[in-house]
C-alpha atoms as one frame of an Amber mdcrd trajectory, in Angstrom:
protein
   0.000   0.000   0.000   1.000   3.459  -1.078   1.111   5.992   1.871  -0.896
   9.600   0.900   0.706  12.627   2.100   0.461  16.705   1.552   3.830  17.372
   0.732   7.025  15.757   0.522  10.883  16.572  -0.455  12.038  15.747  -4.111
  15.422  16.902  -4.978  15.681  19.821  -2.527  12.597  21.263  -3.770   8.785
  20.780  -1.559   6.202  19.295  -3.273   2.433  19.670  -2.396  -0.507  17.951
  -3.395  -2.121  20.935  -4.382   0.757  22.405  -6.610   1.088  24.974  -4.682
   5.041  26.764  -4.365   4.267  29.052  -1.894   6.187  27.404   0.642   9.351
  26.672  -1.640   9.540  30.541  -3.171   9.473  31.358   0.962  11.879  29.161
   1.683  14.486  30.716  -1.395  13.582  33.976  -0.296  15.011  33.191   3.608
  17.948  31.253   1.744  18.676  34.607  -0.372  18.607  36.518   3.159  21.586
  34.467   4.822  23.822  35.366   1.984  25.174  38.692   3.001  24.154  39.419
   6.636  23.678  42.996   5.981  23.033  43.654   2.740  22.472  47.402   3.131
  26.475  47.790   3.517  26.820  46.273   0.421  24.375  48.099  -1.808  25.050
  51.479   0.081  28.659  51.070  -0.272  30.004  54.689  -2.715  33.119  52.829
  -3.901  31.037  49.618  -6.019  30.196  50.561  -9.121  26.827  49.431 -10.447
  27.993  47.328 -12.519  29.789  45.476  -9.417  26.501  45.797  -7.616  24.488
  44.292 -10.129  27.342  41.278 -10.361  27.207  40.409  -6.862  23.175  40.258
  -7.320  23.195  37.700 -10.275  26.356  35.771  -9.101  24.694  35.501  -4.763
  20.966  36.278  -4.930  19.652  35.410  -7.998  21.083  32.172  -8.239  20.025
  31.050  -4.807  16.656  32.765  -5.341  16.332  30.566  -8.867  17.769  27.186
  -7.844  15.390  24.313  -8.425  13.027  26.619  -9.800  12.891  24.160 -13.036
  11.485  21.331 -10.878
């Protein structure tokens, strides 16, 4: 016999019986957080360029933000 459940863990990413992501695009989002501790020094900083600004976005955050986002 098969055991039913609501949700269950399939190569990193939550899966719900209702197809639902809302739980996995919260959990990225709190992933994305404990990348740089205080972010606000980073993007404040005078002496990064934007283009240096907008690397460090792609290259930390979006990547963490979009991984597993295929399954």
């Amino acid at each position: 016999m098969v055991e039913s459940v609501t949700n269950f863990s399939y190569l990193g990413s939550d899966i719900t019986s209702d197809g639902l992501v809302t739980s996995e695009v919260h959990k990225d989002i709190g992933l994305t957080s404990n990348i740089t501790p205080q972010p606000h020094a980073v993007w404040r900083h005078s002496r990064l360029s934007l283009t240096m600004k907008l690397h460090l976005y792609t290259s930390l955050v979006q990547s963490v933000l979009l991984y597993g986002s295929e399954t």
